[in-house]
N, C-alpha and C positions, 0 to 999 in steps of 0.2 A: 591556422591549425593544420597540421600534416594530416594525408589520409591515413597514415599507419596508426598513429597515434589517437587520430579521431576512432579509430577502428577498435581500437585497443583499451578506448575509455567506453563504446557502447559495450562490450562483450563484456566488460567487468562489472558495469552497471544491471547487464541483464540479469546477472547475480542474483540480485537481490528479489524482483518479483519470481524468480526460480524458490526462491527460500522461502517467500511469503505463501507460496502455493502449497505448502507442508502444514502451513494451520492448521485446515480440516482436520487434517487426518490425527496430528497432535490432538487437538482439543477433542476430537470426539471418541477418541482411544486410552490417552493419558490424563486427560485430567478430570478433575472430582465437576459432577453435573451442575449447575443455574447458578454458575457465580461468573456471570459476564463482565460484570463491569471489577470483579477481583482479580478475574484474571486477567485482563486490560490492563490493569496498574501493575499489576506483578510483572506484565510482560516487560515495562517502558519502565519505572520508576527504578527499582534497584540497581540495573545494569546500566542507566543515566547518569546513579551516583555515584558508580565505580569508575565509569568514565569522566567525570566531572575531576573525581579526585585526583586522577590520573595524570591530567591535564593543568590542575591547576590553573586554570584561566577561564577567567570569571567575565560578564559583557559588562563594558563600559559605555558612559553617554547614554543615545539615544536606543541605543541597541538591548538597555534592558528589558525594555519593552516591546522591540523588536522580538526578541528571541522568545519571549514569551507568546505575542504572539502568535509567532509560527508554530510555537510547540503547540498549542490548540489547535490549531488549524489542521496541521500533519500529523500531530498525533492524537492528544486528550479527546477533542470532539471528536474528531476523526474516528479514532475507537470505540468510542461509546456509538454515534450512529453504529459503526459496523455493526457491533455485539446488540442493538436492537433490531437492526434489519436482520441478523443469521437468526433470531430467536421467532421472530416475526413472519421470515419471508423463507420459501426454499431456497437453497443455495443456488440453485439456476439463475431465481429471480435477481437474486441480489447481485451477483459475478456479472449479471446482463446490464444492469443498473449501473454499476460501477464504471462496463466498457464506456461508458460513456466520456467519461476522462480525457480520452485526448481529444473530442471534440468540444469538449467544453476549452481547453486551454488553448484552442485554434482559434475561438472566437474571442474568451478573454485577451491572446499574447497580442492584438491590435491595439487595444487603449491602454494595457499598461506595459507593453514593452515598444509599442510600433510595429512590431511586424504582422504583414499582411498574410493571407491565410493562402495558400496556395490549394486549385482547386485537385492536384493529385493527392497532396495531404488531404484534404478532409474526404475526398472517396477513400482513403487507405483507413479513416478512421472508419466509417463507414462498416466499409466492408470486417472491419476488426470488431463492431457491435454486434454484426450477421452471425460470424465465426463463433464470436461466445456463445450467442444463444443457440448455435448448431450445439454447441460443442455441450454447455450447460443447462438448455432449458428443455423442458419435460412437457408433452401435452395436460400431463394434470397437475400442475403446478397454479399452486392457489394467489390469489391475490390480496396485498393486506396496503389500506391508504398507510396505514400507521409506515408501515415498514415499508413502504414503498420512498414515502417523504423519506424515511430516517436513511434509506441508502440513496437517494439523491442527494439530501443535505450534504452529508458524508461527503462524498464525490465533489459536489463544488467545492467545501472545504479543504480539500486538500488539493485539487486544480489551484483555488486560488491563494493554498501556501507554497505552493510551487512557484507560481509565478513572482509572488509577492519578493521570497529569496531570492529567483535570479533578476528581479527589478534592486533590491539591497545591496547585494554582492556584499556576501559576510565579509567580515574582516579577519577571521582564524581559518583555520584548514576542518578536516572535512569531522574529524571525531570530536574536535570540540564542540564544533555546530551541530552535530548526534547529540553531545551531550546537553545542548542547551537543552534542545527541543524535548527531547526524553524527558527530560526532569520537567519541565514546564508543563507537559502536557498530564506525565505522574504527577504531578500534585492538582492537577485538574479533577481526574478521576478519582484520586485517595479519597476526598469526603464522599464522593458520592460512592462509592464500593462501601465505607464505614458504616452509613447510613442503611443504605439499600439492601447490604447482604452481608451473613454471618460467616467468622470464619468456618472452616470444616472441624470439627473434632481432631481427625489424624488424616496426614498426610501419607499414601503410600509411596514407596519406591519410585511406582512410577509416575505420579504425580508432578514428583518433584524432579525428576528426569525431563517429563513435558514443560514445566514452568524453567529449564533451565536452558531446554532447547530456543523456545520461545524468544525468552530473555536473551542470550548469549548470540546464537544463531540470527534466528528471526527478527529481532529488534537490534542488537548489537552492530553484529555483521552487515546485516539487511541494507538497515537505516543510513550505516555509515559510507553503503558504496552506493545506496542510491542519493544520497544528498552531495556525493561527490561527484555523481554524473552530472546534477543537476550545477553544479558551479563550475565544469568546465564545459559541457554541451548544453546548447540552445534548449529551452524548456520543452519547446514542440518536436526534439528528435527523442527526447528520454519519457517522453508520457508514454508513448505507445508501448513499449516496452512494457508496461505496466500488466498489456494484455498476456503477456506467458504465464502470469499467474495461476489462470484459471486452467489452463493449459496442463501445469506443471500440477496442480489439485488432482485434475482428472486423471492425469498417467498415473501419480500413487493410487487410486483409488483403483485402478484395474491391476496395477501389480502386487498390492497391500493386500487391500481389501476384495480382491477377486469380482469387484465390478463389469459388468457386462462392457464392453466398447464397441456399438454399433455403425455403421457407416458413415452414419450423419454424423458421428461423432470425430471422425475418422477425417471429415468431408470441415466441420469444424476447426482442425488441427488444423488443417493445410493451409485452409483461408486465411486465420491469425498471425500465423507465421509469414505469410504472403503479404497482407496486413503490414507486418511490422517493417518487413524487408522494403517494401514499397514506401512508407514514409523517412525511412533514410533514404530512399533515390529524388525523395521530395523534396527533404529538404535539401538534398546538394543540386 
């Protein structure tokens, strides 16, 4: 793989936790209040079947279950943990929770890929878990078992649909494996949103603006450039990236929403990004 072009696939990849980091501020401004798991489906299932269609290509053999699979893993549970750890846990806790990610796929990429954990990667991880919680966590920040399990769960399942995919190496390019996974993981959530929680009476303007940002942006765009890093770069150069997420949460919340940004928070930034810079010198 050329440097240019290795270079050129992580910047496009980081795209995507850049876009993810805009939830907060969507979901707690634009959309209608206690429909977690509604809006979870909304975000993945529709714009799954638009992509689906698009593409016209459907898995074969053993990869239908494959695909299904992973859509659980990366999205359906995935989602659901998130939307009960944010309901459960402060956002600090749970962003903290999450950093955990590229250390979990440092220890898993030995038994299911073979490679060995190098030990400036896992300090890069490390110090990328510090960074978050500089960056996210609050001295009165509560603790919840429930929501603690559910953003751990969370977290290993999608470390280990990460890995699982670059252990498979799909067989299509990068939007149809978007659209497996989307729809697999949508019809995950669909009974349990039907079940759980009513629709809204009426949707406003803006509602349907945040469900489309979501959709289109956030899970569309997102999904599709981060599963395309993930099948041309090594699992363990694209996880950390994961951490600008919280990163990118926090910068809107002080430009958006006129949030305070304190030192540590400041002191947070640098680390993560240091962090991330560091595990690409790792792994080359």
């Amino acid at each position: 793989m050329k440097s240019s072009n290795a270079m050129q696939d992580i910047v496009t990849t980081a795209i995507a936790p850049l876009l993810w980091g805009t939830t907060y501020l969507v979901t707690s401004q634009w959309l209608p209040p206690g429909l977690p798991m509604t809006s979870a489906m909304l975000r993945v299932l529709p714009i799954g079947l638009i992509f689906l269609l698009y593409s016209r290509t459907f898995p074969k053999g053993d990869w239908w279950w494959k695909a299904l699979l992973l859509g659980v893993l990366n999205i359906g549970f995935f989602q659901a943990m998130l939307f009960v750890a944010a309901y459960r846990l402060p956002g600090g806790v749970a962003a903290t929770v999450g950093a955990v990610q590229p250390l979990v796929v440092l220890v898993l990429a030995m038994p299911l890929l073979g490679e060995r954990p190098k030990a400036l990667a896992i300090a890069a991880a490390l110090a990328g878990m510090a960074g978050v919680a500089m960056l996210v966590l609050t001295p009165a920040a509560r603790l919840d078992s429930v929501g603690l399990m559910a953003a751990l769960a969370g977290t290993l399942s999608m470390a280990l649909g990460t890995l699982l995919l670059k252990r498979w190496k799909a067989p299509v390019g990068a939007l149809t494996l978007t659209a497996w996974q989307l729809v697999g993981g949508g019809l995950l959530l669909l009974p349990i949103a039907l079940y759980k929680e009513s629709w809204p009476a009426q949707l406003s303007l803006n509602n349907v603006l945040g469900y489309a940002w979501l959709g289109l942006i956030g899970a569309g765009l997102g999904y599709t450039l981060w599963l395309r890093g993930i099948t041309r770069l090594p699992a363990t150069l694209v996880t950390p990236l994961a951490l600008l997420s919280p990163v990118s949460a926090t910068v809107l919340g002080f430009a958006v929403l006129g949030e305070r940004f304190t030192p540590l928070q400041v002191g947070g930034v640098l680390l993560v990004l240091a962090a991330v810079w560091v595990s690409q010198l790792a792994r080359r």
